[in-house]
C-alpha positions in Angstrom: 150.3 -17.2 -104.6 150.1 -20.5 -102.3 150.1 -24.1 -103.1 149.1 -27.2 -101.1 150.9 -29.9 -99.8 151.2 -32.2 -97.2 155.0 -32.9 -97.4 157.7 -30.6 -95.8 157.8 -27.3 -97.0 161.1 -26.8 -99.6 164.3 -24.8 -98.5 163.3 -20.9 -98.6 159.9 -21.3 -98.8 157.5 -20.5 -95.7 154.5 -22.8 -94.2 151.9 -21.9 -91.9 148.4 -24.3 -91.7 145.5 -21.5 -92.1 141.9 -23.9 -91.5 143.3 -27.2 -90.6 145.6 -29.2 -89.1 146.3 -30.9 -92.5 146.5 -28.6 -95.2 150.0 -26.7 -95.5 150.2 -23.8 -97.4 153.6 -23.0 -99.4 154.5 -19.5 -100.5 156.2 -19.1 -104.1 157.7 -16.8 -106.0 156.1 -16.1 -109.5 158.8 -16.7 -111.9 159.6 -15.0 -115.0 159.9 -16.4 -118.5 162.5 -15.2 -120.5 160.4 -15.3 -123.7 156.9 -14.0 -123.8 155.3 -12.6 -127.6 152.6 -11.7 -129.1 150.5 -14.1 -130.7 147.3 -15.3 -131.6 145.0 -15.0 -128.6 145.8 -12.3 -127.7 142.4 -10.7 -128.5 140.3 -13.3 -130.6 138.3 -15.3 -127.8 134.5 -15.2 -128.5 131.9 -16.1 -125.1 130.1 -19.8 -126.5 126.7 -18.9 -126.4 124.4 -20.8 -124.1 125.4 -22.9 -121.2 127.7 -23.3 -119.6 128.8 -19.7 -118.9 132.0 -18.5 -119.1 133.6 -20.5 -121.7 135.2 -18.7 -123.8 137.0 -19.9 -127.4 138.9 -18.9 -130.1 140.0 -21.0 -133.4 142.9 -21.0 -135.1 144.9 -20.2 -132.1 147.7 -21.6 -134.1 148.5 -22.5 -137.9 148.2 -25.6 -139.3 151.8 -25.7 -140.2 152.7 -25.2 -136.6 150.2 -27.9 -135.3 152.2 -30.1 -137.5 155.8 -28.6 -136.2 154.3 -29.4 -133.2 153.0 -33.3 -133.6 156.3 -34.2 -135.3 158.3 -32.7 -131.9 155.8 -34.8 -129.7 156.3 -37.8 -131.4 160.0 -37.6 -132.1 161.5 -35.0 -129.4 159.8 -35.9 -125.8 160.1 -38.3 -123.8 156.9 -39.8 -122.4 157.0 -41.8 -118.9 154.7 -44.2 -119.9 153.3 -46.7 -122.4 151.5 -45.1 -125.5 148.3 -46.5 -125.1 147.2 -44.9 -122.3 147.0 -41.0 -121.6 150.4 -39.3 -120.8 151.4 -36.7 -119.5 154.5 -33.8 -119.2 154.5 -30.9 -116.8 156.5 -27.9 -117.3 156.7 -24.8 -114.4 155.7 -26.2 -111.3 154.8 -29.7 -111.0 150.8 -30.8 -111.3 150.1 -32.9 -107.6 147.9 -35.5 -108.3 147.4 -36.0 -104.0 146.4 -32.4 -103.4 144.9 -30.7 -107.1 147.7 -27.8 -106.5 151.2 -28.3 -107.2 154.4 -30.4 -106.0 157.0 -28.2 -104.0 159.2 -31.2 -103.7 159.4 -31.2 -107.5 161.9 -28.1 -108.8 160.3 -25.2 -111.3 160.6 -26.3 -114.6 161.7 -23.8 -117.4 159.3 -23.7 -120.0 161.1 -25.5 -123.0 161.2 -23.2 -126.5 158.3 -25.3 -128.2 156.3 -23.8 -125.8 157.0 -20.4 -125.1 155.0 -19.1 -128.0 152.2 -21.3 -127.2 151.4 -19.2 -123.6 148.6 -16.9 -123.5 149.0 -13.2 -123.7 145.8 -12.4 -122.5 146.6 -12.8 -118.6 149.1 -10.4 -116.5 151.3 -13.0 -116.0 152.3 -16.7 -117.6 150.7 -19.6 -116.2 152.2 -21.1 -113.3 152.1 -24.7 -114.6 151.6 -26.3 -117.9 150.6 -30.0 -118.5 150.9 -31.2 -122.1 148.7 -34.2 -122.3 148.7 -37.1 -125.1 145.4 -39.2 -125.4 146.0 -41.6 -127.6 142.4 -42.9 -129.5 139.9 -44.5 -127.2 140.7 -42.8 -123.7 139.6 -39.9 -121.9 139.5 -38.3 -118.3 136.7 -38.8 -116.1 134.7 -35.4 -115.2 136.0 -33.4 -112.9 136.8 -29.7 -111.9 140.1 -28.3 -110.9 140.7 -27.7 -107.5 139.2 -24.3 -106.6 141.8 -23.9 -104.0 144.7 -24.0 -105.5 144.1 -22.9 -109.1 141.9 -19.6 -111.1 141.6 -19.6 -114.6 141.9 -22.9 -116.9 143.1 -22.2 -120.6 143.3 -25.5 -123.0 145.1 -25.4 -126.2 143.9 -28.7 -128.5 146.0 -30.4 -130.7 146.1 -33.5 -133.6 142.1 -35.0 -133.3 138.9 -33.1 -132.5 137.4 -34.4 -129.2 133.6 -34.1 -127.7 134.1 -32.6 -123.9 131.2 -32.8 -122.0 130.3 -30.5 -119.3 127.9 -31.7 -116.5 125.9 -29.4 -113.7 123.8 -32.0 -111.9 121.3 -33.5 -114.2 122.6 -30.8 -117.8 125.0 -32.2 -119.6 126.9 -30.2 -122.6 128.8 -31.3 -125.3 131.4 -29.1 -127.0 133.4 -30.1 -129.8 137.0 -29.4 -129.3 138.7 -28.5 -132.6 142.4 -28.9 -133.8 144.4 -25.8 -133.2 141.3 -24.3 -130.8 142.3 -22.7 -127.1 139.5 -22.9 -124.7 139.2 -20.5 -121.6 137.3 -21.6 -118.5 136.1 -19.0 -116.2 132.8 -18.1 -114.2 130.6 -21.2 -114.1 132.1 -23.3 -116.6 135.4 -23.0 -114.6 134.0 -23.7 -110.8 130.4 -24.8 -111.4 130.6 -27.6 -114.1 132.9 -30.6 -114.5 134.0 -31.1 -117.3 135.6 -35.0 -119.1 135.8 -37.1 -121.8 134.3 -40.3 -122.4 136.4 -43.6 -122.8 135.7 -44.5 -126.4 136.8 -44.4 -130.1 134.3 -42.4 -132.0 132.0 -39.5 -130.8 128.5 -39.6 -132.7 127.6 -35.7 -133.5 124.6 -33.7 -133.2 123.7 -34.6 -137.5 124.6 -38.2 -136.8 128.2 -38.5 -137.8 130.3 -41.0 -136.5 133.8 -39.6 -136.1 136.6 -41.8 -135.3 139.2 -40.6 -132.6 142.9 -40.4 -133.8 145.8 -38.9 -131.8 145.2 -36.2 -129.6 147.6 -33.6 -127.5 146.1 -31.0 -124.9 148.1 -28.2 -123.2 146.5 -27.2 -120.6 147.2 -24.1 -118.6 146.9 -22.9 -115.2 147.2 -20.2 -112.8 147.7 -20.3 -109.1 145.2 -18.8 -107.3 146.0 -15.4 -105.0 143.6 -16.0 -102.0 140.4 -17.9 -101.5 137.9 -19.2 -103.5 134.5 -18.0 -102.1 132.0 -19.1 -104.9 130.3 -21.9 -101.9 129.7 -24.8 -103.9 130.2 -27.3 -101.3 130.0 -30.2 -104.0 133.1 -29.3 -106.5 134.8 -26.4 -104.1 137.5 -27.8 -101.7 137.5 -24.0 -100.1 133.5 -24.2 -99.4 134.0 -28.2 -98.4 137.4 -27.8 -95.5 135.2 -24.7 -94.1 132.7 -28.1 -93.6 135.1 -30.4 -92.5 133.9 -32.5 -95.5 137.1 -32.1 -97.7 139.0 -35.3 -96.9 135.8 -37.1 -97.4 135.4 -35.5 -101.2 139.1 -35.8 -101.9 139.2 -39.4 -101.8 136.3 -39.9 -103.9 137.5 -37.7 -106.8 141.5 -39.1 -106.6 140.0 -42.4 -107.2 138.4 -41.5 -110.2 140.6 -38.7 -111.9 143.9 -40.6 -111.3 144.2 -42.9 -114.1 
């Protein structure tokens, strides 16, 4: 398992540069969590029908009665870095890198806390390798985007509070899936490397029968797991593998951390 970075490499860990002079790549040991249970998830995903492919859902993930354990911990448990009118967010395991899409070695492993332990999917061989628990309050969103090919495989999503409209895009298709309280979404296949996928800045989402829904508070855990060797799936526009093989990679990065960095 490898991460990227371009800052020095942290005590123990080894660095060698593999394509470019640039790109460091940091060896890490998978750690363990002490608490890992059965749950719901474990075999309940269902393939969406249609485009895109790959996505993968199951309802109910959780109980209503835990959702609301969990809102009431959020609001009066955590500590959020910034103002709540604008999206937040809290990393647990390794640290998300908003620089370089993989993860911060400067930033220590963080112990899952025991809100989330029985929140993590059972249906990998191992636990993710960092969690981000997001909070959009009503009215924001995240511009489309895909996670970095490199440095992560598959994407899991666990919703939470307000159902949400994400809309995947693959050039000129565009696909909107309603995101349910309590849902987990899988990405793999095309969903996960060949369509972005974002929310749209606004307060309601109009759906398919004409309902106008307003937007109240949302959480998202998302889930990721680093990647154990390339990426070869070649989409030079959203793949940073296919794009550094180019030389084209700083030239894309800069473009998409201007928009996904909010």
């Amino acid at each position: 398992m490898y991460l990227v970075s371009k800052s020095k490499a942290p005590a123990g860990y080894t660095c060698s540069n593999f394509h470019t002079e640039y790109v460091q790549y940091y060896y890490l040991p998978i750690p363990k969590p002490l608490f890992m249970i059965g749950m719901a998830g474990k075999s309940g995903f269902e393939e969406r029908p249609g485009l895109p492919r790959g996505l993968f859902l199951q309802n109910n993930f959780i109980s209503p009665e835990h959702e609301k354990e969990l809102v009431q911990i959020f609001l009066n448990e955590l500590k959020w870095p910034q103002q709540a009118s604008s999206r937040q967010s809290l990393h647990y395991g390794y640290t998300f890198d908003y620089k370089t899409f993989g993860v911060d070695p400067d930033i220590p492993y963080k112990e899952f806390p025991n809100w989330l332990k029985p929140l993590i999917p059972t249906t990998e061989t191992r636990p993710p390798d960092q969690v981000c628990l997001q909070y959009y309050p009503p009215g924001t969103g995240i511009p489309p985007h895909v996670d970095a090919h490199r440095a992560y495989d598959q994407l899991y999503a666990l919703s939470i509070g307000s159902p949400i409209l994400m809309q995947f895009r693959n050039g000129d298709q565009r696909v909107d899936i309603d995101l349910m309280p309590r849902g987990m979404m899988k990405m793999t296949g095309d969903a996960r490397l060949h369509w972005t996928h974002g929310i749209k800045k606004r307060k309601t989402d109009t759906l398919t029968d004409g309902t106008v829904r307003p937007r109240e508070n949302r959480w998202s855990i998302t889930y990721r797991w680093m990647r154990e060797g390339d990426c070869e799936c070649g989409n030079v526009t959203l793949c940073d593998v296919a794009q550094q093989r180019l030389g084209i990679e700083k030239e894309k990065r800069s473009t998409v951390i201007s928009s996904v960095t909010l």
